[in-house]
CHARMM internal coordinates of N, CA and C (Angstrom, degrees):
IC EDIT
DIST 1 N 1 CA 1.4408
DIST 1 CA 1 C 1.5167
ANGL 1 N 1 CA 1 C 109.32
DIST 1 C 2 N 1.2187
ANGL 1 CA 1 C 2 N 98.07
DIHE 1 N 1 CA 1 C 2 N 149.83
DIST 2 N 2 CA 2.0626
ANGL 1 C 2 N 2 CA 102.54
DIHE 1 CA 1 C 2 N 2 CA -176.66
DIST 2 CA 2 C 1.5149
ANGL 2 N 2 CA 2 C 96.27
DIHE 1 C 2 N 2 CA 2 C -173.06
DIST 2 C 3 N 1.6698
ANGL 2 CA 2 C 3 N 103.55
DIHE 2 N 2 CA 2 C 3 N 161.92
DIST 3 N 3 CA 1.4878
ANGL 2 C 3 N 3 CA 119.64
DIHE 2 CA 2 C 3 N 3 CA 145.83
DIST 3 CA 3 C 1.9102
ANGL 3 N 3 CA 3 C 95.12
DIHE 2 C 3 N 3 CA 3 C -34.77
DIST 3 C 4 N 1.5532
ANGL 3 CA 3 C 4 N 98.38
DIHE 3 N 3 CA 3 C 4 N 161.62
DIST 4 N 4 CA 1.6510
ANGL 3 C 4 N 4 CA 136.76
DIHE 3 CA 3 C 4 N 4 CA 141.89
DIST 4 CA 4 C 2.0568
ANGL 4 N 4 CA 4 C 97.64
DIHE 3 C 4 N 4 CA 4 C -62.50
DIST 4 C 5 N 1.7472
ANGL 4 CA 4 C 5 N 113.04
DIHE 4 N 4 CA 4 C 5 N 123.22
DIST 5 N 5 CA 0.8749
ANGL 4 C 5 N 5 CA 92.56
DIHE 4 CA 4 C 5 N 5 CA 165.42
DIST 5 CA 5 C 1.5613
ANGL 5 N 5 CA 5 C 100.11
DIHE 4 C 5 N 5 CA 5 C -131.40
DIST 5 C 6 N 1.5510
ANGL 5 CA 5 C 6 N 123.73
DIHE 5 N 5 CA 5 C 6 N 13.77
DIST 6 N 6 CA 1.0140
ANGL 5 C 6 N 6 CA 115.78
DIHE 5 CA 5 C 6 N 6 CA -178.84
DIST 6 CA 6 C 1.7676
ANGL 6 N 6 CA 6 C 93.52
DIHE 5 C 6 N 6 CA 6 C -159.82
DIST 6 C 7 N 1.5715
ANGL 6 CA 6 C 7 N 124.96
DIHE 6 N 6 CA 6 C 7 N 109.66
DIST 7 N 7 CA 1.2840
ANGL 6 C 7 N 7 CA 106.55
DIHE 6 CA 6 C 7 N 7 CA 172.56
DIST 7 CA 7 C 1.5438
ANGL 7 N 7 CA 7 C 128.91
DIHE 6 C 7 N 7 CA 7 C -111.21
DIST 7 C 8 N 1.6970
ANGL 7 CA 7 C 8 N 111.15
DIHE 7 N 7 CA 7 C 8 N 97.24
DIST 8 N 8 CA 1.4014
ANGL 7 C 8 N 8 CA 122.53
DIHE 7 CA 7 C 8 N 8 CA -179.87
DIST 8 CA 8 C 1.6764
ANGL 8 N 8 CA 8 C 115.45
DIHE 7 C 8 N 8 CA 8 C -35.97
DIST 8 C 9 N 1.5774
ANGL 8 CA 8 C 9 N 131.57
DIHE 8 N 8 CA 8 C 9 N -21.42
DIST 9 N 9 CA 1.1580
ANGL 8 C 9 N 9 CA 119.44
DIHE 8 CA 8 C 9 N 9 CA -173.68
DIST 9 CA 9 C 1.3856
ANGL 9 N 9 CA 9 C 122.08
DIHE 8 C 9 N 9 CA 9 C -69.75
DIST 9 C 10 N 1.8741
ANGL 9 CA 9 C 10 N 107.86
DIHE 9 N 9 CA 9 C 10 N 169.68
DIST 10 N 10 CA 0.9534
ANGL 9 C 10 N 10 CA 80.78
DIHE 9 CA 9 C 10 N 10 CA 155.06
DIST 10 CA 10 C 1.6760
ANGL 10 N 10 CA 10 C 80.97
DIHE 9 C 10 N 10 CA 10 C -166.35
DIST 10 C 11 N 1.8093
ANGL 10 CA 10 C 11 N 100.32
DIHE 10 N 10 CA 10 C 11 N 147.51
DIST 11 N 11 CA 1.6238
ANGL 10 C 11 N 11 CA 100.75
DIHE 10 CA 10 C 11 N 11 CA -161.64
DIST 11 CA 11 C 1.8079
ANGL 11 N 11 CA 11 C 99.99
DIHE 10 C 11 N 11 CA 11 C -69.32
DIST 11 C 12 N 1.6336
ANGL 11 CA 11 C 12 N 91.58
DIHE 11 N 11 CA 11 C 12 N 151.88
DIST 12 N 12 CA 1.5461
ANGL 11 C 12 N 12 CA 127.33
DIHE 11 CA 11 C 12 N 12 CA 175.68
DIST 12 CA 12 C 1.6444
ANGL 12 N 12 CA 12 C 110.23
DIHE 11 C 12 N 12 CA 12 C 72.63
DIST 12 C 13 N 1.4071
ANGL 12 CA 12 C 13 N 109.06
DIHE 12 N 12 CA 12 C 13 N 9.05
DIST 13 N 13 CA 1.4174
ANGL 12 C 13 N 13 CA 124.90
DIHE 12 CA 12 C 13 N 13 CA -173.15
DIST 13 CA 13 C 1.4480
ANGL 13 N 13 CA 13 C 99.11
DIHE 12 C 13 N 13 CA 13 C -80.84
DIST 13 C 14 N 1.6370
ANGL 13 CA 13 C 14 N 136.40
DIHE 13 N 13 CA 13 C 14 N 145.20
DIST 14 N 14 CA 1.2687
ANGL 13 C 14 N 14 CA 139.82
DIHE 13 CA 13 C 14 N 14 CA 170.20
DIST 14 CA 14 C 1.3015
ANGL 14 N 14 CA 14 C 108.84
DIHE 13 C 14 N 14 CA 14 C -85.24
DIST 14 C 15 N 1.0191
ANGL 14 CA 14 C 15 N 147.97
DIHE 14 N 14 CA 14 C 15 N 157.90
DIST 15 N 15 CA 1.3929
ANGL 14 C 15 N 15 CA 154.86
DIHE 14 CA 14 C 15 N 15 CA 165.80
DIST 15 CA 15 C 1.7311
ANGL 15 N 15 CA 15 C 126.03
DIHE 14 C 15 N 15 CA 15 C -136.03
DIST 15 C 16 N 1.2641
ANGL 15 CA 15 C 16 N 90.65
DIHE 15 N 15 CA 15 C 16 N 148.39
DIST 16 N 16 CA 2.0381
ANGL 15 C 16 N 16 CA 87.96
DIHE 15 CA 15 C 16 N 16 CA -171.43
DIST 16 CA 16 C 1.3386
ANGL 16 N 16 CA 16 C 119.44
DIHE 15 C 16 N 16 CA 16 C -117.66
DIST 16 C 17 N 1.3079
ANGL 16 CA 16 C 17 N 113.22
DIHE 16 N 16 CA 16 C 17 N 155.85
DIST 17 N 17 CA 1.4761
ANGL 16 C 17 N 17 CA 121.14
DIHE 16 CA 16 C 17 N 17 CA -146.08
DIST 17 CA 17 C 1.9288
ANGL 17 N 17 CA 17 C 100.83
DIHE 16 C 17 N 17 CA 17 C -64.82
DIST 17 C 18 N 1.1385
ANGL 17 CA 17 C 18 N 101.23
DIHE 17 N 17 CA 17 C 18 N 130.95
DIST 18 N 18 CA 1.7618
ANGL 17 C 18 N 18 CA 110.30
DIHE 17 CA 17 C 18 N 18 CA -178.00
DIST 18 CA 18 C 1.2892
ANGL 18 N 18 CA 18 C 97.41
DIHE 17 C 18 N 18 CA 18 C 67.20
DIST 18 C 19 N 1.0171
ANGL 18 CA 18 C 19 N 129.43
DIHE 18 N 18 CA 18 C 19 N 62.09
DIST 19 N 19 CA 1.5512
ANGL 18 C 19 N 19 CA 146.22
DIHE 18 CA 18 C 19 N 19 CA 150.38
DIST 19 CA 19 C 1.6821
ANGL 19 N 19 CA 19 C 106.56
DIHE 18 C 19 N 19 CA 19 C -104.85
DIST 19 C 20 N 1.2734
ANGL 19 CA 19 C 20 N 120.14
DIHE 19 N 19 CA 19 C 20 N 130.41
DIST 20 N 20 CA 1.5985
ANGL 19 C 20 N 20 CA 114.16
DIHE 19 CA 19 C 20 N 20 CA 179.76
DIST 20 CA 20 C 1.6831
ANGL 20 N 20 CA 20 C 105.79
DIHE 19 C 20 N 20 CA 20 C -93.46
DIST 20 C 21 N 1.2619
ANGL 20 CA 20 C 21 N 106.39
DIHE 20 N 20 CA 20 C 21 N 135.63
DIST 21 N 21 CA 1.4685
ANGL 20 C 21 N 21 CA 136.29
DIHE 20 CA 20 C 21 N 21 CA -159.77
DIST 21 CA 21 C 1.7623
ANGL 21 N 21 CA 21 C 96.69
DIHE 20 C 21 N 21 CA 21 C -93.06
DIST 21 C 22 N 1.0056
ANGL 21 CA 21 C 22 N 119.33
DIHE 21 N 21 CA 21 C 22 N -77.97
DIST 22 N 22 CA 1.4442
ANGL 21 C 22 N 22 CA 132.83
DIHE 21 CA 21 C 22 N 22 CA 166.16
DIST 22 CA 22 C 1.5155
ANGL 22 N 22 CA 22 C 120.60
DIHE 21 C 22 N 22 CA 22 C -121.14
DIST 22 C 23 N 1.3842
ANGL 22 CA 22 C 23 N 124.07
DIHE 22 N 22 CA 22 C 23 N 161.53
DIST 23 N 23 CA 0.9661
ANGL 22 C 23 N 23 CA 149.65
DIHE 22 CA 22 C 23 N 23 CA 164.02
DIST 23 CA 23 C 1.5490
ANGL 23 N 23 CA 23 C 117.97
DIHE 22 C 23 N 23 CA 23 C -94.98
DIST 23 C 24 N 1.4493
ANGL 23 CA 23 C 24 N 120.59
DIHE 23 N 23 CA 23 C 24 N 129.70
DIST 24 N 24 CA 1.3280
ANGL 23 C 24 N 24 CA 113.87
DIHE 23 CA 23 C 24 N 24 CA -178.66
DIST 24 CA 24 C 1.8475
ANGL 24 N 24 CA 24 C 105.77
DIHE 23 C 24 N 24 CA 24 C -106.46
DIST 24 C 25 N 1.3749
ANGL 24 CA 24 C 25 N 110.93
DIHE 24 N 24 CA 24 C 25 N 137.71
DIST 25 N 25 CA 1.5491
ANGL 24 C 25 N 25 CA 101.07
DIHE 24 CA 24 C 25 N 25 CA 164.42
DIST 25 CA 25 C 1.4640
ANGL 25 N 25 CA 25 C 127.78
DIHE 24 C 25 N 25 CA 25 C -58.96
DIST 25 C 26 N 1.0459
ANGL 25 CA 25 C 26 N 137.79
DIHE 25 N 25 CA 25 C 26 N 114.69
DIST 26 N 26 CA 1.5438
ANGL 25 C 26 N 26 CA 120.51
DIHE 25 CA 25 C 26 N 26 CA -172.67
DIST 26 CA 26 C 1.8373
ANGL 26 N 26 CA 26 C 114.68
DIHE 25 C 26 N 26 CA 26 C -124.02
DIST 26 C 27 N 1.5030
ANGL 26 CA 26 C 27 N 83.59
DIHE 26 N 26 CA 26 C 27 N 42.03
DIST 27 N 27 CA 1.8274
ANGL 26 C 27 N 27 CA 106.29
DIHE 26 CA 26 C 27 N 27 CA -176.26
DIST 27 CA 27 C 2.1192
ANGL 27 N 27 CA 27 C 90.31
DIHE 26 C 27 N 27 CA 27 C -44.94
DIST 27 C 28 N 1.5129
ANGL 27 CA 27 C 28 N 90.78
DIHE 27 N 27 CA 27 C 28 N -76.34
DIST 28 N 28 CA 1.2287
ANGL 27 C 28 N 28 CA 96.65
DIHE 27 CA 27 C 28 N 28 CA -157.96
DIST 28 CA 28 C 1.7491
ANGL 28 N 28 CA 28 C 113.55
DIHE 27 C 28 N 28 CA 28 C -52.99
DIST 28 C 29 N 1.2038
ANGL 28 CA 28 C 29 N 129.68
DIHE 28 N 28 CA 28 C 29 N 0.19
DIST 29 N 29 CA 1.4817
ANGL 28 C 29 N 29 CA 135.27
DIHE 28 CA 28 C 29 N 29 CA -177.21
DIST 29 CA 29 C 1.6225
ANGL 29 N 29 CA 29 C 96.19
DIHE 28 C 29 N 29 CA 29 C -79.02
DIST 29 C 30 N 1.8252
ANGL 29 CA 29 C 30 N 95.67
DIHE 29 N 29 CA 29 C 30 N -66.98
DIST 30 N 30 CA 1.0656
ANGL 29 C 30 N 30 CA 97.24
DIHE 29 CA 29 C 30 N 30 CA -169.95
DIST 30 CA 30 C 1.6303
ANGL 30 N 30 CA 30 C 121.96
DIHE 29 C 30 N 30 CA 30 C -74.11
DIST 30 C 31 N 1.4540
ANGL 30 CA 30 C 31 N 118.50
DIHE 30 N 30 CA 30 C 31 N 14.03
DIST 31 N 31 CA 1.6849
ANGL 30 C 31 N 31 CA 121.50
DIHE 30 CA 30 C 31 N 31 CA 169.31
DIST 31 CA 31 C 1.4820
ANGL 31 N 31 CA 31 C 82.96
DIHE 30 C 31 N 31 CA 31 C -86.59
DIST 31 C 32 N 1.2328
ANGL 31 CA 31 C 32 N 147.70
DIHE 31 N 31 CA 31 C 32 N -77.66
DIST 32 N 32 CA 0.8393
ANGL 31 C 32 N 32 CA 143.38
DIHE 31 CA 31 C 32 N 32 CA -128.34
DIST 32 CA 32 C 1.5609
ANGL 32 N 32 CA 32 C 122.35
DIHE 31 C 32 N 32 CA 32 C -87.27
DIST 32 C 33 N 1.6375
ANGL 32 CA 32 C 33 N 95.72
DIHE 32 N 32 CA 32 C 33 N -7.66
DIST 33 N 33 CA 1.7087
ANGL 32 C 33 N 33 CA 116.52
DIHE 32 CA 32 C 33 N 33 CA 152.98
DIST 33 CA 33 C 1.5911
ANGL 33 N 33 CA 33 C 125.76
DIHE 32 C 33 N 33 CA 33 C -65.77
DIST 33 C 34 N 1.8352
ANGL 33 CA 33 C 34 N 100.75
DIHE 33 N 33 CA 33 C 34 N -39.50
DIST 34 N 34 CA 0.9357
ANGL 33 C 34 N 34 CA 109.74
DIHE 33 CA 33 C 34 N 34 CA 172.73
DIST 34 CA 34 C 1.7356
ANGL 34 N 34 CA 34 C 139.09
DIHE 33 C 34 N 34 CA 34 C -74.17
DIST 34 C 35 N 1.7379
ANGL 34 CA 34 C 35 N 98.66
DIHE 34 N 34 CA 34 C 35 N -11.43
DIST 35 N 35 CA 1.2032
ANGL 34 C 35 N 35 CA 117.03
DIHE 34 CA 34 C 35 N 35 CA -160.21
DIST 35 CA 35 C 1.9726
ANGL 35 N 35 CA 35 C 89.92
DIHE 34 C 35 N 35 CA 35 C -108.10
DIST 35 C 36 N 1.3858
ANGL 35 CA 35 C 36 N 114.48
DIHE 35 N 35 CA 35 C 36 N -11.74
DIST 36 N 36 CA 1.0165
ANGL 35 C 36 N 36 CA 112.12
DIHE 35 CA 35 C 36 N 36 CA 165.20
DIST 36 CA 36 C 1.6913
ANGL 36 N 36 CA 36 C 118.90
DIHE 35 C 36 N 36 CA 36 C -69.50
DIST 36 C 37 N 1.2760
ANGL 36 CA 36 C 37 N 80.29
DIHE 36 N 36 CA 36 C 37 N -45.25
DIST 37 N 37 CA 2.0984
ANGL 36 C 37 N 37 CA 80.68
DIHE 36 CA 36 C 37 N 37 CA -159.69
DIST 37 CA 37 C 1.4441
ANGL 37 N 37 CA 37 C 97.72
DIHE 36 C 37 N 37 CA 37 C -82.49
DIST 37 C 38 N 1.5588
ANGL 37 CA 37 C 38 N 120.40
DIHE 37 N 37 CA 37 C 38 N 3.23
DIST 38 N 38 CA 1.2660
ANGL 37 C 38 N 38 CA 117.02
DIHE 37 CA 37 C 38 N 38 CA 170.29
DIST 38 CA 38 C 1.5316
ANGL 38 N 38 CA 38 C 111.79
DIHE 37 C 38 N 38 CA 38 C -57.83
DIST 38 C 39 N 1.3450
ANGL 38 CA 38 C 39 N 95.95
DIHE 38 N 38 CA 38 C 39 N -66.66
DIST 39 N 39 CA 1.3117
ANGL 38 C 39 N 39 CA 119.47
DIHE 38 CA 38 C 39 N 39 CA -173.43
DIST 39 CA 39 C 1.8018
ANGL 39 N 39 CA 39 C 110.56
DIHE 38 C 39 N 39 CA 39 C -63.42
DIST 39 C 40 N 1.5178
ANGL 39 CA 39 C 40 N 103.17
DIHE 39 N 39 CA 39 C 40 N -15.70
DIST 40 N 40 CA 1.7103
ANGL 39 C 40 N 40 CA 84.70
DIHE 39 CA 39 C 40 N 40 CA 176.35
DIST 40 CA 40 C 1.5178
ANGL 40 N 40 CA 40 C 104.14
DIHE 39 C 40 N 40 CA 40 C -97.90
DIST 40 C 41 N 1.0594
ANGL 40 CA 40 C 41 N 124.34
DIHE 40 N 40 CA 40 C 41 N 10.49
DIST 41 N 41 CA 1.3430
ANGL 40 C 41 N 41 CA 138.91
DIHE 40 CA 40 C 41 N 41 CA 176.34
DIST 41 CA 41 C 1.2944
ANGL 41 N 41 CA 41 C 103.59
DIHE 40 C 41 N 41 CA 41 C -73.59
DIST 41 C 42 N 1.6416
ANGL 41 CA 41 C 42 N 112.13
DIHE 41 N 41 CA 41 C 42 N -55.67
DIST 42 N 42 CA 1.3537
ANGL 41 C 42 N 42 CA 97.24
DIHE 41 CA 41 C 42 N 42 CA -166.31
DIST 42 CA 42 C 1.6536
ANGL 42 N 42 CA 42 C 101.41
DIHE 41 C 42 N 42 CA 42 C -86.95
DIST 42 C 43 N 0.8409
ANGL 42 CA 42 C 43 N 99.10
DIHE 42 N 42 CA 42 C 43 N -38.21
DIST 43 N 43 CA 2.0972
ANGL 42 C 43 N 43 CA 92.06
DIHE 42 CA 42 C 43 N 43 CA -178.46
DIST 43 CA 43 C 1.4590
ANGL 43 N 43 CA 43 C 97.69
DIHE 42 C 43 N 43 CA 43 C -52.29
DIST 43 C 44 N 1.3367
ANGL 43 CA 43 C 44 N 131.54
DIHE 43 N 43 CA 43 C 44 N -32.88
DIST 44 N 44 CA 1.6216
ANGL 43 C 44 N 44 CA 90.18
DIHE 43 CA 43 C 44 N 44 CA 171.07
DIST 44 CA 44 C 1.4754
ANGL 44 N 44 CA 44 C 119.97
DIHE 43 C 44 N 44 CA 44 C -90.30
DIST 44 C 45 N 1.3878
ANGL 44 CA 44 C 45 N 123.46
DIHE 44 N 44 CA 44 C 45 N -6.67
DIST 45 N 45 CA 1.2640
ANGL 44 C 45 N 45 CA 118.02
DIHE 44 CA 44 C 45 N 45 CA 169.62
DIST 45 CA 45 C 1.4834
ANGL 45 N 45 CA 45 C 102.47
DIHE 44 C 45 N 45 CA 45 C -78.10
DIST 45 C 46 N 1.1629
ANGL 45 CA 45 C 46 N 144.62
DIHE 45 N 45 CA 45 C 46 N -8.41
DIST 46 N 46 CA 1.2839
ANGL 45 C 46 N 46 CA 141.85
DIHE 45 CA 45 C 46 N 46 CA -173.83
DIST 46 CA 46 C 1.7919
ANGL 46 N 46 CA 46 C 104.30
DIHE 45 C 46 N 46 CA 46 C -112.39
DIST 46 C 47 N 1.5158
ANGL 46 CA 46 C 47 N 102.94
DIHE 46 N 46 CA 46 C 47 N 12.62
DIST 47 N 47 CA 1.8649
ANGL 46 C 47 N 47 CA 110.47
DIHE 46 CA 46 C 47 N 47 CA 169.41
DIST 47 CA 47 C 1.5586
ANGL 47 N 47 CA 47 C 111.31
DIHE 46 C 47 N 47 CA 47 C 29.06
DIST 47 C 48 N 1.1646
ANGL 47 CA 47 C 48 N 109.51
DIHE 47 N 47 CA 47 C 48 N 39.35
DIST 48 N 48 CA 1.8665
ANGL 47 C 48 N 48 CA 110.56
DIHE 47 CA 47 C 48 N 48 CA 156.53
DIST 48 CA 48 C 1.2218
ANGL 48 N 48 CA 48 C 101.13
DIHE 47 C 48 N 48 CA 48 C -105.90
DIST 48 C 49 N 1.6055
ANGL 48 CA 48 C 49 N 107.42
DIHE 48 N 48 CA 48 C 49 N 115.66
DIST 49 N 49 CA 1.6572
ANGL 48 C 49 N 49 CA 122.69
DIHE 48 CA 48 C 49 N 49 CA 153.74
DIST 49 CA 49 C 1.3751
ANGL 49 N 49 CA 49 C 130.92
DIHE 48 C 49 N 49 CA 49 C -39.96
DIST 49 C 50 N 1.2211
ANGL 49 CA 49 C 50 N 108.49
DIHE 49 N 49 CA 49 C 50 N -50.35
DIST 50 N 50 CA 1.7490
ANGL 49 C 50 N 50 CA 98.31
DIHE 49 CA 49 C 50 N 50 CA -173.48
DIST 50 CA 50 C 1.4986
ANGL 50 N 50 CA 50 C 82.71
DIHE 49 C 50 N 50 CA 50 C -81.58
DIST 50 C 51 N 1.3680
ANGL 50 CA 50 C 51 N 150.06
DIHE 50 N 50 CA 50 C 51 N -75.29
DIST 51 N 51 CA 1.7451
ANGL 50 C 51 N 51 CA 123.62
DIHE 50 CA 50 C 51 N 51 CA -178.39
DIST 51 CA 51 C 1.1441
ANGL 51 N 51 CA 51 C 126.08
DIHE 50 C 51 N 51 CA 51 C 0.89
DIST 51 C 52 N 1.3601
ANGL 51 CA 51 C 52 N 114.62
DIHE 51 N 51 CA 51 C 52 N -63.40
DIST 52 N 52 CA 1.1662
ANGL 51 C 52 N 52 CA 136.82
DIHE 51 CA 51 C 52 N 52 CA -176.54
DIST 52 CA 52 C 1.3865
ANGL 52 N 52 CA 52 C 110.27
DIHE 51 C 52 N 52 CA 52 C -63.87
DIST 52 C 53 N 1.3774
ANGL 52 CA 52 C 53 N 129.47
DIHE 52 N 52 CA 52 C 53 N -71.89
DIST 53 N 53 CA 1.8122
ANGL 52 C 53 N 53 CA 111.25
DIHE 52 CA 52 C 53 N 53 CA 161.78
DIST 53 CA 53 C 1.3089
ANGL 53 N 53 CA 53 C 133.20
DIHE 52 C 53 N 53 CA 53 C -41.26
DIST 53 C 54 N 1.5473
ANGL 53 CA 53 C 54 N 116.39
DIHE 53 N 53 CA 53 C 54 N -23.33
DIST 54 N 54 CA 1.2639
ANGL 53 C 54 N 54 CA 127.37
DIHE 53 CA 53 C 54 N 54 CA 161.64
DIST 54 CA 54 C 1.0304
ANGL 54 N 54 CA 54 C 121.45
DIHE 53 C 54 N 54 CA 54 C -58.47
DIST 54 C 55 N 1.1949
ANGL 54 CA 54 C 55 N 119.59
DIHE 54 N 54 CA 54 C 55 N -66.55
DIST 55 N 55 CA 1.5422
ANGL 54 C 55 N 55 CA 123.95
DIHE 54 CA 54 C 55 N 55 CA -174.07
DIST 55 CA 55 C 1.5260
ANGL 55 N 55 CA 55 C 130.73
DIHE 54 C 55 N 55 CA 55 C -68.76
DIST 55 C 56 N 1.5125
ANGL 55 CA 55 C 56 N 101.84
DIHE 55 N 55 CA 55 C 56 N -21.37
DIST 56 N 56 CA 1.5295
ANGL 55 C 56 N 56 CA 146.45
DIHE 55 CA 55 C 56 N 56 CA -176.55
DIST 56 CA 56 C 2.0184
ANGL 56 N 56 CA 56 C 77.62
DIHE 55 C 56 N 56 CA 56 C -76.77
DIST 56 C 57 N 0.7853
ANGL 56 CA 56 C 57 N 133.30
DIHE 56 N 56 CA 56 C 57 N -58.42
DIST 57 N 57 CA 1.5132
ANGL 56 C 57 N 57 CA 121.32
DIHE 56 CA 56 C 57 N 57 CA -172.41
DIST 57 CA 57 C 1.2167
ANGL 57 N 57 CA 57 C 101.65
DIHE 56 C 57 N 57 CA 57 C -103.03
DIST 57 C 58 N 0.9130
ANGL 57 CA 57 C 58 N 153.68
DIHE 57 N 57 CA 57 C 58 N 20.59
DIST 58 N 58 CA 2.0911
ANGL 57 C 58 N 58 CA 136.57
DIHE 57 CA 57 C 58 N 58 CA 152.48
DIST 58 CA 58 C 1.6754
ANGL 58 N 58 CA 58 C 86.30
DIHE 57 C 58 N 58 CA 58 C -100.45
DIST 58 C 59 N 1.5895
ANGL 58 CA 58 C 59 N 128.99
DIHE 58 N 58 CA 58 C 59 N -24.48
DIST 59 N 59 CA 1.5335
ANGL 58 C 59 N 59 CA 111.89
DIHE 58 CA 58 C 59 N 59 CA -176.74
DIST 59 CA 59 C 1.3870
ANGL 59 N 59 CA 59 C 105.91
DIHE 58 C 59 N 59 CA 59 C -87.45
DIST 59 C 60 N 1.3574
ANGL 59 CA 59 C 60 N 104.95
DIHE 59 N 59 CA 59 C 60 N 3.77
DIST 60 N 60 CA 2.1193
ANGL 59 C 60 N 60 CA 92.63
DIHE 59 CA 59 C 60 N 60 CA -167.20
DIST 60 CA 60 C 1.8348
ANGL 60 N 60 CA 60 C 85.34
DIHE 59 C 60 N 60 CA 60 C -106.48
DIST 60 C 61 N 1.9115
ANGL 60 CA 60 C 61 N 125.61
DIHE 60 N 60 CA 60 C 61 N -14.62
DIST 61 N 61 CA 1.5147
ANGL 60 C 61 N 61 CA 127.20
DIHE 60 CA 60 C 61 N 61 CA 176.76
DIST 61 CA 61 C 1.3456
ANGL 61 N 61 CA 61 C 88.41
DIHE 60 C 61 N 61 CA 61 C -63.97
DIST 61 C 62 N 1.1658
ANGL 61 CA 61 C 62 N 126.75
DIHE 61 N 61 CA 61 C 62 N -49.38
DIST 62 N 62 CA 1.7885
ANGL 61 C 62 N 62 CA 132.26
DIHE 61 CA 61 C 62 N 62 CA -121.56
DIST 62 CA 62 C 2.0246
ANGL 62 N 62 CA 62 C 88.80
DIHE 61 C 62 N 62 CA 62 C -91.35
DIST 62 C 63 N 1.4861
ANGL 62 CA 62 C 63 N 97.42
DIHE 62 N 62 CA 62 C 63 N -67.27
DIST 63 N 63 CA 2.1776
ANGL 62 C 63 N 63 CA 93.24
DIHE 62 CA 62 C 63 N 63 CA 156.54
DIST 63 CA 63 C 1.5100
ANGL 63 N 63 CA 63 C 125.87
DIHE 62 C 63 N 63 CA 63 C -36.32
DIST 63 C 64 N 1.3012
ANGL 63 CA 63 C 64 N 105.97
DIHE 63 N 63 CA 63 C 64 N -49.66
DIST 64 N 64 CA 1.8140
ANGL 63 C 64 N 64 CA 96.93
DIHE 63 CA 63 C 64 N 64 CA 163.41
DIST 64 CA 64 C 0.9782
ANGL 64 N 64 CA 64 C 124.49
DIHE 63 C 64 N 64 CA 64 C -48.91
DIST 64 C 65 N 1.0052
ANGL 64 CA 64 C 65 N 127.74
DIHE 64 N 64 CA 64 C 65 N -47.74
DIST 65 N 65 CA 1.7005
ANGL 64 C 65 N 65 CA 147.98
DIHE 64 CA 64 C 65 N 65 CA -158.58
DIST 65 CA 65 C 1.6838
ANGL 65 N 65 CA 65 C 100.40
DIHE 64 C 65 N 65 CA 65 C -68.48
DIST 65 C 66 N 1.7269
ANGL 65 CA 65 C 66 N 108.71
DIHE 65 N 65 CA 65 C 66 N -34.63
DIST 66 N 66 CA 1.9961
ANGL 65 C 66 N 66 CA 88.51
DIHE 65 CA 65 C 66 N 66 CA -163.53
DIST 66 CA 66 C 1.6946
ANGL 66 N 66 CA 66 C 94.63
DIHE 65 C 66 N 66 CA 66 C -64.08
END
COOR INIT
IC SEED 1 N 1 CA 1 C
IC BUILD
């Protein structure tokens, strides 16, 4: 999910199947992908287990998300 960051339409225009319509911005997905695997970076360099399952799942939310 995102803003419209680019919109291919255009009214009374036909369009064909798997043609992209718009583009969504997905800045904030992918900051917050990035701010994931930050942090699972360091919990495993910092070898705490439950960290590590933690972070191991807000980085596998944060990949869904792009």
């Amino acid at each position: 999910s995102g803003k419209v960051k680019v919109d291919f339409l255009q009214e009374g225009r036909k369009v064909k199947k798997g043609e992209i319509l718009v583009e969504l911005d997905d800045t904030k997905q992918e900051l917050e992908y990035i701010r994931a695997k930050k942090a699972y970076d360091l919990a495993v360099i910092n070898s705490s287990a439950r960290e590590i399952k933690e972070t191991e799942l807000t980085l596998k939310i944060a990949k869904e998300n792009l």
